[in-house]
TORSE-487308 format. One line per 5 residues: number of its first residue (from 1); for each residue y, z, x of N, C-alpha, C. Coordinates in Angstrom, 2 decimals. Last residue first. Example, Ala and Ser with C-alpha at 12.3 -4.5 7.8 and 13.67 -1.06 7.14 Angstrom:
<atoms>
2 = -2.25,7.08,12.85,-1.06,7.14,13.67,0.03,7.87,12.90; -5.69,7.80,13.19,-4.50,7.80,12.30,-3.30,7.80,13.20
</atoms>
This chain:
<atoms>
304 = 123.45,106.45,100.08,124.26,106.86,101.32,124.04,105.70,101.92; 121.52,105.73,97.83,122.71,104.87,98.37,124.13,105.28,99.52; 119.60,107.45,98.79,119.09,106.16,98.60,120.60,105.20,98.95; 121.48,110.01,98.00,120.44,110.12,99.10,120.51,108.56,99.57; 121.22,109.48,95.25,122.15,109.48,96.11,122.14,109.07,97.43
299 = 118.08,109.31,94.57,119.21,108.66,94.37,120.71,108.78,94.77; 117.86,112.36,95.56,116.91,111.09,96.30,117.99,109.74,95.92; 119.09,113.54,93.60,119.94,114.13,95.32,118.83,112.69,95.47; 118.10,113.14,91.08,119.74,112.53,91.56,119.58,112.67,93.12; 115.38,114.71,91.33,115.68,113.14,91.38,117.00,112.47,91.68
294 = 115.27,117.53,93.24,115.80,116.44,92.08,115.96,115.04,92.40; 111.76,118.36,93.86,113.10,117.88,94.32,113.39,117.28,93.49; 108.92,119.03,93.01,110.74,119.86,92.28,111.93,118.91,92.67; 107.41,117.73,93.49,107.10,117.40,92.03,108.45,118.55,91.42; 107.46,117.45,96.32,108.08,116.10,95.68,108.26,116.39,94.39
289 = 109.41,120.23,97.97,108.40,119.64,97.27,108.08,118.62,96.50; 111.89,121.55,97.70,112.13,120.29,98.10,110.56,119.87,97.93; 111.45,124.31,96.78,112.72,122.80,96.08,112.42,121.98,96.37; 110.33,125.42,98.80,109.46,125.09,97.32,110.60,124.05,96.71; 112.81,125.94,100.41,111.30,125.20,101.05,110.33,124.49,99.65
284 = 113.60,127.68,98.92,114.49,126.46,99.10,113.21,125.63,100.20; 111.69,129.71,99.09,112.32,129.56,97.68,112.35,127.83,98.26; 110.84,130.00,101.97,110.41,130.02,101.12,110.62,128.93,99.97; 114.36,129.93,103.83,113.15,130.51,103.45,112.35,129.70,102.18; 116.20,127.61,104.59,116.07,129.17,105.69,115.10,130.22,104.81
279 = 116.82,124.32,105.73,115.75,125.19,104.68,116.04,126.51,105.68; 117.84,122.39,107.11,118.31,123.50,106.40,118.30,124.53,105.61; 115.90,120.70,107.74,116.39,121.95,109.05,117.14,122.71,108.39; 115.38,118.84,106.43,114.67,120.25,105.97,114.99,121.23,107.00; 116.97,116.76,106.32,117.35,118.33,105.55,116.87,119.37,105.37
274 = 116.02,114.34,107.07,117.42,114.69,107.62,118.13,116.14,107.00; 113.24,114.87,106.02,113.50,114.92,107.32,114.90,114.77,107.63; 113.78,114.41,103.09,113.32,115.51,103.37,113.84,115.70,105.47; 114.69,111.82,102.83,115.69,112.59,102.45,114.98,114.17,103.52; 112.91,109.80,103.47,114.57,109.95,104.26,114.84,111.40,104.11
269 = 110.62,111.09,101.89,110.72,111.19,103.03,112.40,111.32,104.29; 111.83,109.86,99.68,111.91,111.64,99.54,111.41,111.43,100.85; 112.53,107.24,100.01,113.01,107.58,99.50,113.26,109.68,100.17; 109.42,106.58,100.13,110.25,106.55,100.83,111.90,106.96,100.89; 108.17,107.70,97.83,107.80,108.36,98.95,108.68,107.84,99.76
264 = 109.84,108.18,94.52,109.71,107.01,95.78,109.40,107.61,97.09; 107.65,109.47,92.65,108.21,110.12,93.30,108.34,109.04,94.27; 105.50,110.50,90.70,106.13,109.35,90.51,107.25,109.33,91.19; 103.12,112.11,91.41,104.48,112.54,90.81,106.04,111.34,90.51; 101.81,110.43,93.48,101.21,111.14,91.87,102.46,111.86,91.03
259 = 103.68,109.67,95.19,102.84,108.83,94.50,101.91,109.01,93.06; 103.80,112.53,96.47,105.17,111.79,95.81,104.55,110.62,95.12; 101.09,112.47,97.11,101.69,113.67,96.34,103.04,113.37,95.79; 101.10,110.36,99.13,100.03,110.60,97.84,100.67,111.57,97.09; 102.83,111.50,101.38,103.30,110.03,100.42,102.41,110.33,98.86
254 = 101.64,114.20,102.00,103.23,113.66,101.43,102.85,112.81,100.63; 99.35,113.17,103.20,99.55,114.23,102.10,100.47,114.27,101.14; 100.05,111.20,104.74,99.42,110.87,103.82,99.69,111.76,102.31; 100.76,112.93,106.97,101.60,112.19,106.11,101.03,111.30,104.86; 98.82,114.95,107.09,100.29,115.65,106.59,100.81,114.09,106.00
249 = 97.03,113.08,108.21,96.40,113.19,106.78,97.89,114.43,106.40; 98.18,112.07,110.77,98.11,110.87,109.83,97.65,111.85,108.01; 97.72,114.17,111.94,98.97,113.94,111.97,99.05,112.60,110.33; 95.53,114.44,112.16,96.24,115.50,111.74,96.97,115.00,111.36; 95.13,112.04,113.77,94.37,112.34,112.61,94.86,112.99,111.67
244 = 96.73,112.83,116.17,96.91,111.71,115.58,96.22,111.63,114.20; 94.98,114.95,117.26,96.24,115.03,116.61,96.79,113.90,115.76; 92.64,113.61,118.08,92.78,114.57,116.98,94.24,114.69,116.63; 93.13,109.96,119.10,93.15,111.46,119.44,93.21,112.32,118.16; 93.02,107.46,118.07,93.07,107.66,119.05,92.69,109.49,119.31
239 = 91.60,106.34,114.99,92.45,107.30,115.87,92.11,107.46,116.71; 90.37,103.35,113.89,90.48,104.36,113.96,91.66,104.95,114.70; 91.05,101.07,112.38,90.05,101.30,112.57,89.86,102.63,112.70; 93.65,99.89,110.62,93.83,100.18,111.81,92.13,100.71,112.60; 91.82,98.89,108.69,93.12,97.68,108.95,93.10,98.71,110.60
234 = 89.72,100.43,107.40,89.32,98.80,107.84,90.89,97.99,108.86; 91.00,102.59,106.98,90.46,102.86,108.54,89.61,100.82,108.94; 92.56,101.95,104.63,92.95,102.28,106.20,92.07,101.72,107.27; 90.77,102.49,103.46,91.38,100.98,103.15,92.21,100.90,104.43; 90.40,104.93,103.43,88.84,104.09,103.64,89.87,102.47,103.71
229 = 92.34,106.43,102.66,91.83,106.30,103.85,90.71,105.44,104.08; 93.12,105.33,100.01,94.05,105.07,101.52,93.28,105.02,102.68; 90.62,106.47,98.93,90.57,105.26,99.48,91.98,104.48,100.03; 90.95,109.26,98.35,90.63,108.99,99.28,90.33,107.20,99.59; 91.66,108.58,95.37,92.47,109.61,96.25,92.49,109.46,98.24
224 = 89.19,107.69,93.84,90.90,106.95,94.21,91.77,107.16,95.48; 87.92,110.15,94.60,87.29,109.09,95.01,88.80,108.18,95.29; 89.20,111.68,92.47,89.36,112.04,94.09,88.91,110.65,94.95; 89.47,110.11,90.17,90.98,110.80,91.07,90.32,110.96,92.41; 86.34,110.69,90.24,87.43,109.55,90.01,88.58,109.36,90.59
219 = 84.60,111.96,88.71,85.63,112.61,90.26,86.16,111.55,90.71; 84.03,113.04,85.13,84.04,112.32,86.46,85.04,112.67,87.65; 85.58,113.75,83.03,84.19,113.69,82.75,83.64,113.35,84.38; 87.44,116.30,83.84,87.36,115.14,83.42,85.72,114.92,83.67; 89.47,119.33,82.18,88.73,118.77,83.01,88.15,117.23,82.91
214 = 91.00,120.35,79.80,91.34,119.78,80.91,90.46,118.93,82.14; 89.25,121.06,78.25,89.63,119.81,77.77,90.66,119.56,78.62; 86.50,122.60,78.89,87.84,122.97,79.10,88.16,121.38,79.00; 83.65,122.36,78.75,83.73,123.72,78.86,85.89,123.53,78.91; 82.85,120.02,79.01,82.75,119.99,77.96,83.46,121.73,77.72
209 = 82.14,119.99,82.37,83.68,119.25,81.83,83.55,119.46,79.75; 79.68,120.32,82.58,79.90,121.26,82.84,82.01,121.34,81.78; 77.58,118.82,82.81,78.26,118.74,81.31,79.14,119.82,81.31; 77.16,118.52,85.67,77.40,116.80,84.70,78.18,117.44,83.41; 76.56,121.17,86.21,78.08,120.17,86.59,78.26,118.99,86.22
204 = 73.74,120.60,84.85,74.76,121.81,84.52,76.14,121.62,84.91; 72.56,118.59,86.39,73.11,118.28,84.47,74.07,119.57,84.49; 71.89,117.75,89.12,72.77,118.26,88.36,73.68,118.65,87.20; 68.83,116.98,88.34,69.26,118.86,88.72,71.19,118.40,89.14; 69.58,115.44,86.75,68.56,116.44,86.06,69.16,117.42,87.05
199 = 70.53,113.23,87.91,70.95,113.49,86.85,70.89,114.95,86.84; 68.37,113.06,90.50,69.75,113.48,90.98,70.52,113.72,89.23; 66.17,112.53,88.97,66.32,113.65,89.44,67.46,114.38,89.81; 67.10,109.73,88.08,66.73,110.27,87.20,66.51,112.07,87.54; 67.19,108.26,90.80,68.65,108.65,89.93,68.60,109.54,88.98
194 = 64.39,108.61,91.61,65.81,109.36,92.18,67.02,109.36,91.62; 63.84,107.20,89.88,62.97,108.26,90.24,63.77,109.09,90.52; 64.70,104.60,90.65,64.98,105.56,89.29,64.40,106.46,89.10; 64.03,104.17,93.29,64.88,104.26,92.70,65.31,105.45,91.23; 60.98,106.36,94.16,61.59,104.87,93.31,62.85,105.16,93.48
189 = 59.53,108.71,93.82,60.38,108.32,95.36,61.37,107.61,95.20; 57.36,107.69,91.67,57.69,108.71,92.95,58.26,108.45,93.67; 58.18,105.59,89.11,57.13,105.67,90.63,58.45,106.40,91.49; 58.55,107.79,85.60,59.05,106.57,86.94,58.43,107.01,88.48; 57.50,109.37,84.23,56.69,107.73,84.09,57.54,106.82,85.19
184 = 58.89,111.60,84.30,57.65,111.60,84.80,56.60,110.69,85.29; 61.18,111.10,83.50,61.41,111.50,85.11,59.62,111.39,85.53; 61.47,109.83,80.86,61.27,109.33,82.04,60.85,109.53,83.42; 61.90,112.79,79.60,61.00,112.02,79.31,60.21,110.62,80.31; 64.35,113.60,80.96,63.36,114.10,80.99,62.24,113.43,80.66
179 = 66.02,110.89,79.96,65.71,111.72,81.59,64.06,112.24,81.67; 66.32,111.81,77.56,65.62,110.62,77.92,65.12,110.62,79.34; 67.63,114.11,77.17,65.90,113.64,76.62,64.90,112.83,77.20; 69.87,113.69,77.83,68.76,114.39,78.72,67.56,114.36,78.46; 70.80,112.49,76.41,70.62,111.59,77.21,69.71,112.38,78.55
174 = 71.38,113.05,73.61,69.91,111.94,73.90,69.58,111.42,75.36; 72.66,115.37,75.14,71.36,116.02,74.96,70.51,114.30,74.21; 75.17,113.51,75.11,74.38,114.05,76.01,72.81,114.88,76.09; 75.84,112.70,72.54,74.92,112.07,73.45,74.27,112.54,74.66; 76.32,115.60,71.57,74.82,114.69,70.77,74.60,113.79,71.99
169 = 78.43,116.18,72.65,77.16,116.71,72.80,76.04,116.03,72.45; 80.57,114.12,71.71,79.87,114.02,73.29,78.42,114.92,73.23; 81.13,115.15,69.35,80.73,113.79,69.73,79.82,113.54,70.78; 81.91,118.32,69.27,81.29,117.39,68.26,80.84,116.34,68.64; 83.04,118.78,71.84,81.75,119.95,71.17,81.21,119.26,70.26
164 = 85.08,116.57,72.03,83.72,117.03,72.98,82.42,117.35,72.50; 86.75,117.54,70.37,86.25,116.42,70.03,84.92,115.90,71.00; 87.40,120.01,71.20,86.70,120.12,69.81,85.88,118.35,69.82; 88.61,119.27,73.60,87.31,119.91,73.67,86.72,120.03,72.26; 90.61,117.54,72.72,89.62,117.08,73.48,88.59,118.07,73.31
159 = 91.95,120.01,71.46,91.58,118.65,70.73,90.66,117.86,71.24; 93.15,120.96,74.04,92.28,122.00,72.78,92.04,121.01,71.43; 94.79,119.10,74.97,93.01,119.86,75.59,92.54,120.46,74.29; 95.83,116.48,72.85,96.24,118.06,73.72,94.67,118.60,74.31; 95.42,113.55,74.18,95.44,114.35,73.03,95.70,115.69,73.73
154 = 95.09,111.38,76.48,96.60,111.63,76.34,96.69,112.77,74.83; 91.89,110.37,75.61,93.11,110.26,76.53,94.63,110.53,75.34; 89.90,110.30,73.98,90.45,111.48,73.93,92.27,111.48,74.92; 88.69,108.08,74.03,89.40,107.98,72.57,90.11,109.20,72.96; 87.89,107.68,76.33,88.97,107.13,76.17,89.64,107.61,74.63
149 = 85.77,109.45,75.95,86.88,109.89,76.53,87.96,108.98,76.57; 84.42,107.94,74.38,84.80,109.63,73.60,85.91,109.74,75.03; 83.14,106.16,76.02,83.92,105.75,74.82,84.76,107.10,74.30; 81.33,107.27,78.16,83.30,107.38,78.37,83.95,106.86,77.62; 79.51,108.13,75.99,80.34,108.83,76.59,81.48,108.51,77.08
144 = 78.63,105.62,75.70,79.21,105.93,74.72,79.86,107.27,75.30; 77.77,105.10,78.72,78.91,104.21,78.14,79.76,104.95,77.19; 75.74,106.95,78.38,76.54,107.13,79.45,78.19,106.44,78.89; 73.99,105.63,76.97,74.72,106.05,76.58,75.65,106.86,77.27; 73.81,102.92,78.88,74.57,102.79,77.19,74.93,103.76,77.02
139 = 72.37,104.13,80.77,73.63,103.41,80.81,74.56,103.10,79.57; 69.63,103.74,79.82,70.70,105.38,79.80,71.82,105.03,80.00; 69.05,101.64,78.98,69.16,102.57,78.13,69.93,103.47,78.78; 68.93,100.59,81.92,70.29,99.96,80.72,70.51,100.94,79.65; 66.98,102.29,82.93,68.21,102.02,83.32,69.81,101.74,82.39
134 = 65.00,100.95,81.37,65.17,102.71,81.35,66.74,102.58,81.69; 65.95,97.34,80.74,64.57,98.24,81.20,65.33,100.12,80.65; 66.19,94.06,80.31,66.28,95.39,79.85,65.62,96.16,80.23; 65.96,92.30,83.60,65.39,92.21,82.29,66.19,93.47,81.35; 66.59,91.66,86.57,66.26,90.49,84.99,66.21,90.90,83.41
129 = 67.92,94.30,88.05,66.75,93.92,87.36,67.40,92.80,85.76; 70.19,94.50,89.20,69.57,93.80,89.99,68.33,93.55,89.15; 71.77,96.23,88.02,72.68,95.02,88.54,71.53,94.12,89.06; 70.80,98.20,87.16,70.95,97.53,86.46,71.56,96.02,86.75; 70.63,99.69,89.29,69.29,98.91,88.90,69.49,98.02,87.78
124 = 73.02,100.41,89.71,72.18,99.59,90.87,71.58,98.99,90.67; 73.40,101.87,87.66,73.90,100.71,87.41,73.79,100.01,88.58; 72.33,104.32,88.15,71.38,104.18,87.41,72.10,102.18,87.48; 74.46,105.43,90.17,72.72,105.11,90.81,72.26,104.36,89.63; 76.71,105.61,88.59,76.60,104.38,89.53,75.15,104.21,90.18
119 = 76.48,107.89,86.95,75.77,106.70,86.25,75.24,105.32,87.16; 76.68,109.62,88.95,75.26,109.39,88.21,74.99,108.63,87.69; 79.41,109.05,89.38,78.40,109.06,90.10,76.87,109.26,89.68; 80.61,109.24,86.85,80.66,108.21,87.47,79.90,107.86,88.39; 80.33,112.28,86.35,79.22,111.37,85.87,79.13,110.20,85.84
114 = 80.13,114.91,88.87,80.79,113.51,88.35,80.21,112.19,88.07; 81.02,118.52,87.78,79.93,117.11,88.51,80.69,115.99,88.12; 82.08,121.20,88.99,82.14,120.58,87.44,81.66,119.24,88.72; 81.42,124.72,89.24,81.01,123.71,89.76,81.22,122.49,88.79; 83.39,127.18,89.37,82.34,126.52,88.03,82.56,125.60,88.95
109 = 83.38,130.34,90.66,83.81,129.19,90.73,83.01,128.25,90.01; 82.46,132.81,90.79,84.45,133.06,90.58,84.55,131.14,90.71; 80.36,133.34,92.09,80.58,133.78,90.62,81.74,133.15,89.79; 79.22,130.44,93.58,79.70,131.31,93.75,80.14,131.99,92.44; 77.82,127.81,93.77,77.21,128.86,93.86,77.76,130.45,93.39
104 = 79.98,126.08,94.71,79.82,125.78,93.55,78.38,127.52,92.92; 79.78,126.59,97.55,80.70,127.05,96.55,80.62,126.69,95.35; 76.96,125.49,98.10,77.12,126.85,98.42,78.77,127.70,97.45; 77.39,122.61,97.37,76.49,123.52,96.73,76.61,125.01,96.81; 78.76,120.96,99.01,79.43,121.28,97.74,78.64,122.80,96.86
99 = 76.73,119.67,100.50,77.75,120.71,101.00,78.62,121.40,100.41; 75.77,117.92,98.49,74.42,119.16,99.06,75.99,120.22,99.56; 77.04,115.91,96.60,76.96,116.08,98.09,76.58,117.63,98.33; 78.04,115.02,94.06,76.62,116.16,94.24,76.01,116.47,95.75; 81.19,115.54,93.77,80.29,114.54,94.10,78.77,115.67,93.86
94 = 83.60,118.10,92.12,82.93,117.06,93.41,81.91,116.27,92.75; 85.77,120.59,91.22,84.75,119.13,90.58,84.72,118.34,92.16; 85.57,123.62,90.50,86.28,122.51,91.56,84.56,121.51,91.17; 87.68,125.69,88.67,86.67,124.78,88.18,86.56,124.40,89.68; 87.96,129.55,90.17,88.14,128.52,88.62,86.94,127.26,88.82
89 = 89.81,130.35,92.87,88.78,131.16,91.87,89.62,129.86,90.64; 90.56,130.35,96.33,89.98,129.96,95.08,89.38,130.38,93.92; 90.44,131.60,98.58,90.95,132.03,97.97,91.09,131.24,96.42; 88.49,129.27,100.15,88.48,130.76,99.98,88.97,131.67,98.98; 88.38,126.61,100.21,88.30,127.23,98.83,88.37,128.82,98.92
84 = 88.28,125.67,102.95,89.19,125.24,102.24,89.84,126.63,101.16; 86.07,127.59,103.77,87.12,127.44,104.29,88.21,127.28,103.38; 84.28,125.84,102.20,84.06,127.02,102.17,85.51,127.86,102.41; 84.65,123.04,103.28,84.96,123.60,101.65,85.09,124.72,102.09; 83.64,123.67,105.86,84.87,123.54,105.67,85.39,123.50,104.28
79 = 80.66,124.54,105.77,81.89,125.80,106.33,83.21,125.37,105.74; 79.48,122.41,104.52,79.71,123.60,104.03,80.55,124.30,103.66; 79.98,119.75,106.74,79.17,120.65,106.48,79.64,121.91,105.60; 80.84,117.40,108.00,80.96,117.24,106.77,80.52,118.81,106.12; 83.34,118.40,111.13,82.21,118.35,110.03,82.13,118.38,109.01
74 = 86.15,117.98,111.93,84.55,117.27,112.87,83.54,117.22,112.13; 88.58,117.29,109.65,87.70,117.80,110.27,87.08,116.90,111.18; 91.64,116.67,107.95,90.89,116.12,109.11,89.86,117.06,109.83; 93.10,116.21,105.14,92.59,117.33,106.40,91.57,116.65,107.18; 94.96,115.94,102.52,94.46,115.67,103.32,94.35,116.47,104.85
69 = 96.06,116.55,98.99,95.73,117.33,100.50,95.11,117.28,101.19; 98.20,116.47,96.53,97.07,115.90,96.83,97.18,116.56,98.75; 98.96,117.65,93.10,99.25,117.87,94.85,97.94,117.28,95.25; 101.29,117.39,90.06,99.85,116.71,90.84,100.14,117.11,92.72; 102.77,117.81,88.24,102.94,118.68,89.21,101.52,118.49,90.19
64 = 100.02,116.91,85.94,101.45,118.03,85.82,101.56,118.67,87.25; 97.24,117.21,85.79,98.00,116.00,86.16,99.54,116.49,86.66; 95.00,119.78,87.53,96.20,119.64,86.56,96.86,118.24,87.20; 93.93,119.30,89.90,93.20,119.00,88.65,94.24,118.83,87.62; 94.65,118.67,93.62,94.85,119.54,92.28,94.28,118.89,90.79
59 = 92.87,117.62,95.58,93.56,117.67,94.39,93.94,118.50,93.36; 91.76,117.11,98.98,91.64,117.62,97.80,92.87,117.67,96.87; 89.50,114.94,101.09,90.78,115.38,100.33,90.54,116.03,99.08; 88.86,115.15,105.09,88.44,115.47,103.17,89.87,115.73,102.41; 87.53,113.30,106.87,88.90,113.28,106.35,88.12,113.42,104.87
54 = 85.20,113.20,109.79,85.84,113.33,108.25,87.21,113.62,107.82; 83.95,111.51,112.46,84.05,112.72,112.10,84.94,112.53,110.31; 81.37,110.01,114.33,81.92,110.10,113.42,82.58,111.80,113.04; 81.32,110.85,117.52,81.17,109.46,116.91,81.71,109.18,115.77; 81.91,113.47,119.42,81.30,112.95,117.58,81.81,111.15,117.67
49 = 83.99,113.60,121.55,82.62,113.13,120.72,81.90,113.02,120.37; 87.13,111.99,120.80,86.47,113.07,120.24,84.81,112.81,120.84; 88.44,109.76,120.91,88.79,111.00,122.58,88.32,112.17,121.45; 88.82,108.34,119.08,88.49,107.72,120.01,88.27,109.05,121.00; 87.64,109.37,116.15,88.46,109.39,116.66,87.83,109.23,118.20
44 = 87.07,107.78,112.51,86.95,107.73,114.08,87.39,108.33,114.98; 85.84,109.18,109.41,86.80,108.69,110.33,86.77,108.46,111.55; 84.39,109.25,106.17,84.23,109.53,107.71,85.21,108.59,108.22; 85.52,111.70,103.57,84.60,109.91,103.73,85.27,110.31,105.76; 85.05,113.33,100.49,85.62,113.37,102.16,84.93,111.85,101.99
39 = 86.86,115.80,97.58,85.77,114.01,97.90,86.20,114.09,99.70; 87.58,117.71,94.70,87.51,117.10,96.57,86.32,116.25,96.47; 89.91,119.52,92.94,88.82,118.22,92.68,88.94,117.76,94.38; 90.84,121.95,90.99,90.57,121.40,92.31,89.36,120.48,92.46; 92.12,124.38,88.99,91.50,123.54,88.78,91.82,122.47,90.44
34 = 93.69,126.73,89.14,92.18,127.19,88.75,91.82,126.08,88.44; 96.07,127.47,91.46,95.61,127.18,90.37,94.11,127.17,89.73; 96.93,128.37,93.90,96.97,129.23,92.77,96.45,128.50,91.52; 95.89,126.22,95.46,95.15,127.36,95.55,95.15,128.72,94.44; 97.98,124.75,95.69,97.24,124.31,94.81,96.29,125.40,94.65
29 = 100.27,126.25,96.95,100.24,125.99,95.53,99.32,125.51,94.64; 99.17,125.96,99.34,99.48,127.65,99.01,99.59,127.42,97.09; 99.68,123.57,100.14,98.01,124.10,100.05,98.30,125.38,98.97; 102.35,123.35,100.26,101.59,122.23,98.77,99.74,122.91,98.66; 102.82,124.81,102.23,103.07,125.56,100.97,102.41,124.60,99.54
24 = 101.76,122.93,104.12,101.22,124.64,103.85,101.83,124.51,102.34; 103.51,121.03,103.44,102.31,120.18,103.52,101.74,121.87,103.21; 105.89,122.05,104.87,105.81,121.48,103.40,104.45,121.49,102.66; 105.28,122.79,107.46,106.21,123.82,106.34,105.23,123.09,104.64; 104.87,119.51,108.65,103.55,120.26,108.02,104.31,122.06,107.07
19 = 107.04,118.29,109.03,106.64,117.96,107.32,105.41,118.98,107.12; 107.50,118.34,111.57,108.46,118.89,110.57,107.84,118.95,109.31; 105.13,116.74,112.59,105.38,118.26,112.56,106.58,118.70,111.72; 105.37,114.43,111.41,104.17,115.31,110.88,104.85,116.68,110.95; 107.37,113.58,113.33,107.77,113.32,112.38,106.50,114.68,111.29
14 = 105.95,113.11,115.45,107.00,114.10,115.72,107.26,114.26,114.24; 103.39,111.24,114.66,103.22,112.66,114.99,104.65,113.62,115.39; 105.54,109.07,114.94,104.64,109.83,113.13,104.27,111.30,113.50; 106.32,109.01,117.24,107.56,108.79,116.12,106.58,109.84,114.63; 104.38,108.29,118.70,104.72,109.34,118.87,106.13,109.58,117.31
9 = 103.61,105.96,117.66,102.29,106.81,117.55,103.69,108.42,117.21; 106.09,104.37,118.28,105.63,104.54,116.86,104.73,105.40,116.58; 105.11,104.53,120.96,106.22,105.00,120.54,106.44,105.36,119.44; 102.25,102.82,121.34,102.94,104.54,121.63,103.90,105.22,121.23; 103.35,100.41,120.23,102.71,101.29,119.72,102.63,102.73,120.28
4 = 105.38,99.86,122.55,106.19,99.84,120.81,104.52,100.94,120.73; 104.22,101.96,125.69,104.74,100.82,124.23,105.21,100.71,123.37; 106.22,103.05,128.08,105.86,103.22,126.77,105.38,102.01,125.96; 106.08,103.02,131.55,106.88,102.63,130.37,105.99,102.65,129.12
</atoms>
């Protein structure tokens, strides 16, 4: 005899498979675009073993028609961006995670960095040293940087980037100065030794976001993006089996993608699974997507 939890296991994974149609064509759409933001973080699965294995997500960059896209690998390594991004050509903004490096390499793809993450090494030391020191300085102007981007929120791109080319440059070149100038007087190995290197060799994807007033100064969204799953894996721990993984990052995929499109995931879930057997190509497959389906049919839908 079954348990409630078996049953419910089996309920999501029957449920995945109808929704993965959907879940392809949200890949097929983000792929045409020329902006993609990814972040991974590690997952369990009980009847794998690896000990640890990953759940990487990726984003579309454009806010407009936002797709978010969870995937479940064994490895953090390379191959699976690589994979991912094949047919890719434009920006894709990450972390400075080494595995990011080989596509960011590539002619047809601008590597854009995230200066939330550079600043967070330098605000370690700031959290823990008594005094003013190198740290706080660069931190300030790090600061005055995401001052220019708040002032830029919600302006057209081609306003952000003028207001970029003028404001933001100056701090950034005091702020490579300062780097540079430091990288030599801080102890080998140190802390700030290492935040100050990890800056430096990636300054070209740190300022890379000054190149298109779509892009963001930071990987933020993705980091956000992926903490279902990190907020997850504290309540249920882990997965039982690979499929179950699979299964969990199609539905994730969904809900997050009706969640960025302001879209009641419960709501467009009812609706999608008592209708997508009526889908008979393509076209009417792309309708029902959270950022096309009409809003009346979910509101109807809601008070059937």
């Amino acid at each position: 005899m079954k348990s409630h939890a078996q049953t419910l296991s089996n309920w999501v994974i029957g449920c995945s498979k109808i929704l993965v149609p959907l879940v392809g064509l949200m890949k097929k759409e983000m792929l045409k675009s020329d902006y993609i933001c990814s972040d991974e973080t590690t997952v369990n699965v009980l009847q794998e073993s690896k000990s640890t294995n990953y759940i990487w997500v990726h984003q579309s960059g454009e806010r407009h028609n936002r797709i978010v896209i969870y995937e479940y690998n064994k490895s953090r390594s390379q191959d699976v961006i690589n994979e991912f991004l094949l047919n890719f050509r434009g920006y894709h903004q990450s972390d400075g995670y080494v595995g990011y490096a080989a596509v960011h390499s590539k002619d047809y793809i601008i590597g854009v960095g995230c200066m939330a993450h550079a600043r967070r090494k330098f605000m370690s030391l700031v959290k823990v040293s008594k005094t003013r020191g190198v740290a706080d300085e660069i931190v300030d102007i790090m600061n005055n940087l995401y001052k220019i981007e708040k002032k830029c929120s919600g302006l057209p791109v081609e306003n952000i980037k003028s207001i970029r080319q003028s404001e933001s440059v100056v701090f950034l070149n005091e702020l490579k100065d300062k780097l540079e100038y430091y990288k030599d007087k801080a102890v080998p190995k140190g802390f700030l030794y290492n935040a100050i290197n990890y800056s430096l060799n990636q300054w070209q994807k740190l300022t890379a976001y000054l190149q298109d007033g779509r892009l963001r100064i930071d990987n933020n969204d993705s980091e956000r993006a992926i903490k279902p799953f990190v907020i997850g894996r504290k309540n249920w721990m882990f997965h039982n089996t690979e499929g179950g993984a699979d299964a969990s990052c199609v539905i994730y995929s969904i809900i997050e993608t009706c969640k960025a499109n302001n879209v009641n995931a419960f709501n467009y879930l009812k609706y999608v699974l008592e209708n997508v057997h009526k889908v008979q190509n393509e076209e009417q497959l792309f309708d029902l997507l959270p950022f096309n389906i009409s809003r009346d049919i979910l509101k109807e839908n809601r008070r059937a």
